[in-house]
C-alpha positions as CSV (number, residue, x, y, z in Angstrom):
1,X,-12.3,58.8,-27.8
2,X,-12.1,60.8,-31.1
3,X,-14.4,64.0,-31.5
4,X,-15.5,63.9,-35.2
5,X,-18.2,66.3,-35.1
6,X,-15.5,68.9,-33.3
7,X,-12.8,70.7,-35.4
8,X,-12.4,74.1,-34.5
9,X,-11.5,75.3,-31.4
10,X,-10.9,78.9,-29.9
11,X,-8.2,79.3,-27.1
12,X,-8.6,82.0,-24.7
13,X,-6.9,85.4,-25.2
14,X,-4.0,86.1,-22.5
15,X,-2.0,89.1,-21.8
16,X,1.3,88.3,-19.8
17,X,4.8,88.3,-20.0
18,X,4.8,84.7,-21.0
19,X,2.7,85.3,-23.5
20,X,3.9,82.6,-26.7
21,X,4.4,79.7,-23.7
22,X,1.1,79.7,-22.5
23,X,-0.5,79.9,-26.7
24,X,2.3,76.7,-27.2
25,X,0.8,75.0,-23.9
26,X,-3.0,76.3,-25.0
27,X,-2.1,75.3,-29.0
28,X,-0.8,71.4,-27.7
29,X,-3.6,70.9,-25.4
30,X,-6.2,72.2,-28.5
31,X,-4.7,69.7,-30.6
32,X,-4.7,66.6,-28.3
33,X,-8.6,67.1,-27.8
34,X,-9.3,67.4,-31.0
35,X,-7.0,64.7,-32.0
36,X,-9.3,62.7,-28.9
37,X,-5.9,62.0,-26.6
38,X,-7.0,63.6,-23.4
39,X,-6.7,60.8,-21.0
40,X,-9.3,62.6,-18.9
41,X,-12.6,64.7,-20.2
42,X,-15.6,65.2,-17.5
43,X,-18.3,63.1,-17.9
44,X,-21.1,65.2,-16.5
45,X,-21.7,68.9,-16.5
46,X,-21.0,68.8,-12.5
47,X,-17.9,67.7,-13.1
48,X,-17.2,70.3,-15.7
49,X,-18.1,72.8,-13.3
50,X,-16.0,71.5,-10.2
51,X,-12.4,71.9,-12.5
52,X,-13.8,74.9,-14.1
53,X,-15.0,77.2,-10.9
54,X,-12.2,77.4,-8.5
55,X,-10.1,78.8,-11.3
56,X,-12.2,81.2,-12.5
57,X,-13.2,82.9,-9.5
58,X,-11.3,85.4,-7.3
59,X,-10.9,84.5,-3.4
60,X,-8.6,86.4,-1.0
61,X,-6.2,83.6,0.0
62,X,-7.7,84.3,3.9
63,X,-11.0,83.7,2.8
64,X,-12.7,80.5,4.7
65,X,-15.6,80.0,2.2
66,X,-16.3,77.7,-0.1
67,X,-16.1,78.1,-3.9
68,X,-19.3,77.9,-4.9
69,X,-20.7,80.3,-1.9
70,X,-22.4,83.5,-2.2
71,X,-21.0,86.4,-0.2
């Protein structure tokens, strides 16, 4: 599925020791969407959500709750 209307694409800052692997890894995975050779893109904006939340949100590793539940 090619993506003609896309063609710029901005790749989150990250501060580690690791620094250059992770803009490679974040550079290749740019490329590949734009290029439209992601095997797999969410279809719905629910499914966008359930790969994006669990990421992005801090849990104590004890902590029984779901995701997506309030405190």
């Amino acid at each position: 599925m090619q993506c003609p209307r896309i063609n710029i694409a901005y790749a989150g800052m990250v501060c580690t020791v690791c620094t250059s692997i992770l803009a490679s890894v974040q550079s290749l995975w740019v490329s590949a969407f734009l290029d439209g050779k992601l095997r797999r893109l969410p279809k719905t904006e629910g499914e966008t959500m359930n790969e994006v939340m669990p990421h992005t949100q801090f849990r104590r590793p004890s902590d029984e709750r779901s995701w997506f539940e309030e405190p």
